[in-house]
NUGU-724058 format. One record per residue (C-alpha): x, y, z; residue in one letter. Coordinates in steps of 0.001 Angstrom, whole numbers, padded with zeros to 6 digits, always signed. Layout:
% NUGU-724058
XYZa ...
//
This chain:
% NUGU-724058
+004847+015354+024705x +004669+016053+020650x +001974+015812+018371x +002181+014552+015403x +002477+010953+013602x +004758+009176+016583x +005623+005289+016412x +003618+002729+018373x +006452+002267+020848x +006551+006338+021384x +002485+006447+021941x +002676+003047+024656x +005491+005317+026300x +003259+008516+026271x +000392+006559+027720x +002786+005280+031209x +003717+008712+031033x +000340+009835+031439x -000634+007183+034037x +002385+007542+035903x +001370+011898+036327x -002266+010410+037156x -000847+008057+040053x +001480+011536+041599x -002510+012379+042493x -002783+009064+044473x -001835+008346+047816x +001773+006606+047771x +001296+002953+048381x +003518-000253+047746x +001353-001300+044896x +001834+002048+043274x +005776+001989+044113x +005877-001558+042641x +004252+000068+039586x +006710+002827+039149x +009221+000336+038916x +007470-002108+036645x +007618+000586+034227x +010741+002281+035049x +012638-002055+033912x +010133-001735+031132x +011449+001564+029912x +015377+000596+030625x +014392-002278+028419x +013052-000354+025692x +015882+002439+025705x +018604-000941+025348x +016767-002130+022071x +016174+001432+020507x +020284+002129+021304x +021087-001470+019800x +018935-000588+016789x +020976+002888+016534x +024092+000655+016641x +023068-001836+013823x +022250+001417+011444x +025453+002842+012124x +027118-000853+011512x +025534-001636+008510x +026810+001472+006773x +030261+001978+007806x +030628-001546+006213x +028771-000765+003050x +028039+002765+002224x +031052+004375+004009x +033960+001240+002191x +031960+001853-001030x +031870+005924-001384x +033572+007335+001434x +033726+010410-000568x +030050+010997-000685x +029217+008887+002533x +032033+010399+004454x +029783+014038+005212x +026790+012241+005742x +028330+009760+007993x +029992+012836+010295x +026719+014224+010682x +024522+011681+011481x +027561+011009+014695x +026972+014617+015720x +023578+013490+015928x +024524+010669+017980x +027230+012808+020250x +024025+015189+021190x +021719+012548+022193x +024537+010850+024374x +025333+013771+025809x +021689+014524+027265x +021366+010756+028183x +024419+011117+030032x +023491+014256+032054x +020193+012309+032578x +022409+009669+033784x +024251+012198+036266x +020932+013335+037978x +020079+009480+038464x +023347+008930+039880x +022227+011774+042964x +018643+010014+043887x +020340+006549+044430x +023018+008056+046515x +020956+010584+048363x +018542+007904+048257x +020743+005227+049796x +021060+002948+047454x +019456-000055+045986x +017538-002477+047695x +018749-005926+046844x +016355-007899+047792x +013109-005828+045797x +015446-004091+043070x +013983-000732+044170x +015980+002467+045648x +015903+002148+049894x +014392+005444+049788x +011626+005172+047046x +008855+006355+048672x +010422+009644+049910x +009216+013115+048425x +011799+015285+049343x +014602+014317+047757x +013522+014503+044071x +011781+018187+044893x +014927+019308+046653x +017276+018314+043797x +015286+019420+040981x +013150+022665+042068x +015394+023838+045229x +018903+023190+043878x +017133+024380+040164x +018526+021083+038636x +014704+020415+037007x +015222+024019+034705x +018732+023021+033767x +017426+019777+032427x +014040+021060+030588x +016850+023522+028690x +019269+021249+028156x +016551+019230+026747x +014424+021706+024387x +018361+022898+022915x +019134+019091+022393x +016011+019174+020335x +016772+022364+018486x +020048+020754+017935x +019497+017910+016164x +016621+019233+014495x +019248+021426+012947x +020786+018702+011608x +018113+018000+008931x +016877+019968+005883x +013615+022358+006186x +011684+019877+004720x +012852+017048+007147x +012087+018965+009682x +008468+020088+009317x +007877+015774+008772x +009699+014586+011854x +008286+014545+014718x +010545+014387+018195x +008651+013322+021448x +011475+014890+022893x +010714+018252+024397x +010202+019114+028047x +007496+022265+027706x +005911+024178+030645x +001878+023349+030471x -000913+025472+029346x -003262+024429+032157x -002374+023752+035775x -002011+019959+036579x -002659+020205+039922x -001862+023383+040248x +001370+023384+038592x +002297+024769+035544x +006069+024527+035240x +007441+021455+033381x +009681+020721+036307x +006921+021263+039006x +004811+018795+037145x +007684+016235+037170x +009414+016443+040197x +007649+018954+042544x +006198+018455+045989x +004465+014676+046968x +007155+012922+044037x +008438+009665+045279x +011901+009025+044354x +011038+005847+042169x +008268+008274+040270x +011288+010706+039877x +013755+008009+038566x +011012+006752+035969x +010915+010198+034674x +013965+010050+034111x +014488+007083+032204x +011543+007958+030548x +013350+011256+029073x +016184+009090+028272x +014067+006432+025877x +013036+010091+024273x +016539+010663+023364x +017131+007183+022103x +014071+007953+020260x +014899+010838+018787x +018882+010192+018135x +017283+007059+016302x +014570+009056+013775x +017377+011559+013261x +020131+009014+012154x +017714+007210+009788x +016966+010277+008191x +020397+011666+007692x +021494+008468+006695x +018670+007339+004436x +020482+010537+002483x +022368+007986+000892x +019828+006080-000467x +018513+009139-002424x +018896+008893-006543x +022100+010881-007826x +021783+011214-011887x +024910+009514-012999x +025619+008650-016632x +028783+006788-016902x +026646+003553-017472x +023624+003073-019669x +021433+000485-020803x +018490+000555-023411x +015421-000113-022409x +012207-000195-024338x +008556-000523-022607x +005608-000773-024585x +002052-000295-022614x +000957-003965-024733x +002274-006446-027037x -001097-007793-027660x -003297-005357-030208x -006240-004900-032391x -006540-004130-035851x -006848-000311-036086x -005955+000326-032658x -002480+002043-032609x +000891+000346-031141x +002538+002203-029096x +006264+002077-026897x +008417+004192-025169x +012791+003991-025774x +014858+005560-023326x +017929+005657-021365x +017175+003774-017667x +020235+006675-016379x +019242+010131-018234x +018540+013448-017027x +016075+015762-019039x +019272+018237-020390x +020273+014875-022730x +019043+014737-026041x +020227+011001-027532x +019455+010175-031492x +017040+007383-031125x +015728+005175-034143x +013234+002361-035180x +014407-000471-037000x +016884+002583-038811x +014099+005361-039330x +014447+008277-036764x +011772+008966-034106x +010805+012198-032210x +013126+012402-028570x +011567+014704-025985x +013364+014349-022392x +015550+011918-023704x +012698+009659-024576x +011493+008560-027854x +008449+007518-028826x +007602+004471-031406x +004017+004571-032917x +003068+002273-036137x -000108+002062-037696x -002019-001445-037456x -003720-002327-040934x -002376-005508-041499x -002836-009293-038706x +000245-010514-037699x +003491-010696-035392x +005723-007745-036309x +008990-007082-034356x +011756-004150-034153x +014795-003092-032577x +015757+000184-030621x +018951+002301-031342x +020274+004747-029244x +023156+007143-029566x +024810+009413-027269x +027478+011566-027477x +030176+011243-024428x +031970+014349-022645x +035074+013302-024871x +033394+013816-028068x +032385+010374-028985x +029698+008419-029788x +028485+005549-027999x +025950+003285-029376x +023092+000931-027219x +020380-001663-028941x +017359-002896-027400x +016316-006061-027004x +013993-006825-029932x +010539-006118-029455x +007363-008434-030709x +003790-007165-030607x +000667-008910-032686x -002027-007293-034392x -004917-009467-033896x -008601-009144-035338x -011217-007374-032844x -013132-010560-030881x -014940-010500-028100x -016411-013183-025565x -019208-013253-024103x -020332-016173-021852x -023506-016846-020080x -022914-018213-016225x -025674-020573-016291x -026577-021230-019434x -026998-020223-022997x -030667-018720-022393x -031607-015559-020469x -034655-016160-017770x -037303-013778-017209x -037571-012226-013604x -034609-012769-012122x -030457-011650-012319x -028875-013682-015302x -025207-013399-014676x -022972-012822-017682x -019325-012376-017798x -018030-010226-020880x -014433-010271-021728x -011918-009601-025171x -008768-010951-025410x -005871-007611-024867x -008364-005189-023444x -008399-004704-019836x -012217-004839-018703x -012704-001526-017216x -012592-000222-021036x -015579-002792-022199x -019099-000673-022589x -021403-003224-022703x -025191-002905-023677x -028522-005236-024604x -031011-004994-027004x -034034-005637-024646x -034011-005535-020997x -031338-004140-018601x -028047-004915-017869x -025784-003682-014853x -022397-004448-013265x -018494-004123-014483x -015011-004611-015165x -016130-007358-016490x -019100-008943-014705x -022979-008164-014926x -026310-009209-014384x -028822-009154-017164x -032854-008748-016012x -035260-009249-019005x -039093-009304-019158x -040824-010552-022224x -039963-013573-024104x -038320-013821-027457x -033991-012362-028112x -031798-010064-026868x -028629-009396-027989x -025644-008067-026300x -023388-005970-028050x -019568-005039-026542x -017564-002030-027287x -014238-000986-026366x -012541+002381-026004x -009449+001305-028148x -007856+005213-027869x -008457+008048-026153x -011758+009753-027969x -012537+006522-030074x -015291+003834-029059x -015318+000424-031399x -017719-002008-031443x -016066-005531-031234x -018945-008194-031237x -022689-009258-030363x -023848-011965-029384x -027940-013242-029435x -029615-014777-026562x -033039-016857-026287x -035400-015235-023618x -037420-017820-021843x -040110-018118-019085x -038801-020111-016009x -040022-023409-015452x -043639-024480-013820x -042471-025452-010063x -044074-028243-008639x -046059-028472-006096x -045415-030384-002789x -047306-031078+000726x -045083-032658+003530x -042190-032464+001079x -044271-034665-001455x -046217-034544-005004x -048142-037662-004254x -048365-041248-002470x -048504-042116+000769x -047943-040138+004051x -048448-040988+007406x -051415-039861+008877x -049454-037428+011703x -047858-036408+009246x -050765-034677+007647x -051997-033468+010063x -048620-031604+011503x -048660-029927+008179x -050623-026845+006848x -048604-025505+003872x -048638-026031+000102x -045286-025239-001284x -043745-024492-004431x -040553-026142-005799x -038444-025617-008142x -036052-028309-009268x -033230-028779-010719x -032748-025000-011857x -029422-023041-010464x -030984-019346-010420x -032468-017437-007185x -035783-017801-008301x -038928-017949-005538x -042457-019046-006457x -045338-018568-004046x -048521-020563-004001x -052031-017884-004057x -054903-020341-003779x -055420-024281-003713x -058638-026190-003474x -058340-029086-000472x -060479-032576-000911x -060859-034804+001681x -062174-038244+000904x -062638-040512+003987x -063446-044159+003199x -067488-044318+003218x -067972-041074+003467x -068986-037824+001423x -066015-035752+000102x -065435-032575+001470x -064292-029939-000790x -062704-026387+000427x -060753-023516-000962x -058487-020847+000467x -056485-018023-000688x -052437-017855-000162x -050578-021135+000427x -051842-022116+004114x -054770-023631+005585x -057907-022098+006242x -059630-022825+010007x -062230-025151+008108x -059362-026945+006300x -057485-027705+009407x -060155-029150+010975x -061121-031639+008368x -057807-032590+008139x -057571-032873+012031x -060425-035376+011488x -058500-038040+008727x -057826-041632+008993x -055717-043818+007834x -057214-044927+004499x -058119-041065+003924x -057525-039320+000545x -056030-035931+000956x -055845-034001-002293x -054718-030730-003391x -056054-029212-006228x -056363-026238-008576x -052954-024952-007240x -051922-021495-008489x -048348-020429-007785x -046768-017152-009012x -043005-016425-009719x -040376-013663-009998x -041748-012970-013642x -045606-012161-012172x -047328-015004-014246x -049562-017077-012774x -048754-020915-013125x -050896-023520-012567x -049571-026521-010666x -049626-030378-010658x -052363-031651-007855x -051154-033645-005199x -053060-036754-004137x -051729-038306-001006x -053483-041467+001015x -053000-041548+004391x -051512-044728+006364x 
//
């Protein structure tokens, strides 16, 4: 087998290959036989569709290429049937050696598809080692290689890769070196032989088919040809700012670099390099300014023969940029205020972006803005307009602001009635906040609990973090309904690090 970058059919073919040297090891059974000849219809199958692809290739250009230049198709076409005369003539010598194991090995079975004979191991090791049919066919098929590798330019050849090659192995597989030992040498059941061989003959197809495509794909190769022109003019935008320069490219879509057209602007000559001119205007003035292309070019007879361009629009625009808060028009302290920046006929990877106070982060267009002490910031965008030259095209302010006070909830509540299990199945004070879109997490550091039963003293604890201490669960393991269950004193801090006091909660339990 070859290395190199093969197609997936090649590489599932290389694999039964590979499993159908490992099961030569194995003791000859009907399950392996059966195998052998499960793979051996897969592989006939595969060779049919690779030869009816061949066929199609050579179809579709002897009705296309070869009627529409025969004179340049013509050479092209002869080779890539040489190509297909060498791979024939292998598959048909394969052919030949197939046509000896079903005689010698009686036939085919009609009732399991299989040869009579497939599980004998002489006759494939008498054919190919004794009579020395196995050398004949691992050089007839390394010089069908060389062959229509031969057939292709140096360059083609060192990037096609042919499966096709029948070399003796570096290392003894089972103590056999020799290609055709390997293959077809002592303990080889006839079917194992016969998949071999069909195997060798979807290598062929394989290779006749690469081959072909790439002698014929010849055609499809560009051939410089001036007879016909047509002016074409490409400018990188039509959208531009003031001061920014306009640029556009005219040219010939059929020119080689030895052609040297007179090209002109709206009637004023431009510079022609390569048979290109370039168009470059300065951009003082707003507005929508247009012009028109003209190219000459001088024809093997002498004349001149003149081609226009389309006419060309571009507007010069005043330097604006946008920039739009995702949330709203306020940056939060303590947590990621997204901000999309954009200006109308600059891509976004050339946008530098930068604020006054805090940090921003992000691109091409999209960032996150973190700020930490109340008051403005203002964002300010620039844009690389030409290579070397950095313009600033707006600012815009933004209000800083602390986030909301959360509020404070037990049992999913601020106040009111709860059940009485209720209360007790809970032991956190939380902190909410509501009705505000950004990622923003308070957590509650210390609440004082009072618990009021009816006719009785109140008792009043405190605890650090926002769960209950042992003494606060069992006083509230003690309520009744009637009971007043307050939370008070509630401290709660947020992304920003400043401590909030928080509503109290005053709940009556029922």
């Amino acid at each position: 087998m070859a290395g190199g970058k093969e197609t997936t059919r090649q590489k599932m073919i290389n694999i039964m290959y590979l499993v159908l040297l490992a099961m030569l090891a194995l003791n000859v059974s009907d399950t392996i036989l059966n195998a052998f000849k499960n793979i051996n219809d897969s592989l006939e199958e595969s060779k049919s569709n690779v030869n009816t692809g061949v066929d199609q290739l050579f179809a579709a250009f002897e009705a296309t290429k070869l009627k529409e230049q025969p004179e340049r198709a013509k050479p092209i076409y002869d080779k890539a049937v040489k190509a297909r005369d060498l791979a024939e003539n292998l598959n048909n010598y394969i052919e030949s050696i197939k046509q000896q194991f079903i005689t010698q090995g009686g036939g085919y079975d009609p009732e399991s598809g299989d040869l009579k004979a497939r599980d004998n191991q002489d006759i494939a090791p008498g054919l190919m080692l004794n009579k020395g049919e196995g050398k004949r066919l691992k050089d007839k098929i390394n010089n069908t290689r060389e062959q229509l590798l031969a057939l292709l330019d140096q360059k083609d050849r060192e990037n096609l890769k042919l499966a096709l090659a029948a070399n003796d192995f570096k290392k003894n597989v089972n103590g056999k070196k020799r290609w055709e030992e390997v293959n077809f040498g002592d303990g080889t059941p006839l079917t194992a032989a016969m998949t071999i061989l069909t195997k060798l003959q979807v290598d062929a197809k394989n290779a006749e088919n690469e081959v072909v495509k790439t002698i014929l794909g010849k055609m499809d190769m560009a051939v410089v040809n001036l007879d016909k022109f047509e002016a074409v003019a490409v400018a990188p935008t039509s959208y531009v700012l003031q001061g920014q320069p306009y640029s556009a490219e005219v040219f010939l879509t059929a020119y080689d670099s030895k052609s040297n057209p007179s090209i002109s602007i709206n009637g004023s000559p431009v510079a022609v390099r390569d048979g290109r001119g370039t168009y470059m205007v300065n951009t003082s003035k707003e507005g929508v300014f247009s012009w028109t292309g003209t190219i000459k070019v001088q024809q093997t007879d002498g004349s001149i023969k003149e081609y226009a361009t389309p006419v060309q629009k571009y507007q010069v625009a005043r330097p604006s940029a946008v920039v739009s808060p995702d949330k709203m028009n306020v940056f939060y302290m303590g947590v990621n205020n997204p901000v999309s920046v954009s200006a109308p006929g600059i891509p976004v990877e050339n946008l530098k972006v930068n604020i006054s106070s805090g940090n921003i982060s992000g691109a091409n267009g999209k960032y996150n803005v973190k700020v930490n002490a109340a008051g403005t910031a203002t964002v300010t965008v620039s844009a690389q307009l030409s290579p070397g030259k950095v313009q600033t095209i707006g600012s815009t302010e933004f209000r800083i602001k602390r986030i909301p006070d959360p509020v404070a909830r037990f049992g999913g509540k601020s106040g009111g009635t709860l059940n009485t299990a209720a209360i007790k199945a809970q032991s956190d004070v939380f902190a909410v906040l509501e009705n505000f879109d950004f990622d923003a997490k308070f957590s509650v550091t210390r609440f004082t609990l009072i618990v009021a039963k009816p006719r009785a003293d109140a008792v009043v604890l405190q605890t650090s973090g926002n769960s209950f201490s042992a003494a606060m669960r069992s006083a509230i393991a003690g309520i009744t309904p009637g009971t007043r269950v307050i939370f008070d004193n509630i401290i709660a801090v947020g992304p920003d690090g400043s401590q909030r006091s928080l509503n109290s909660i005053a709940l009556t339990a029922n």
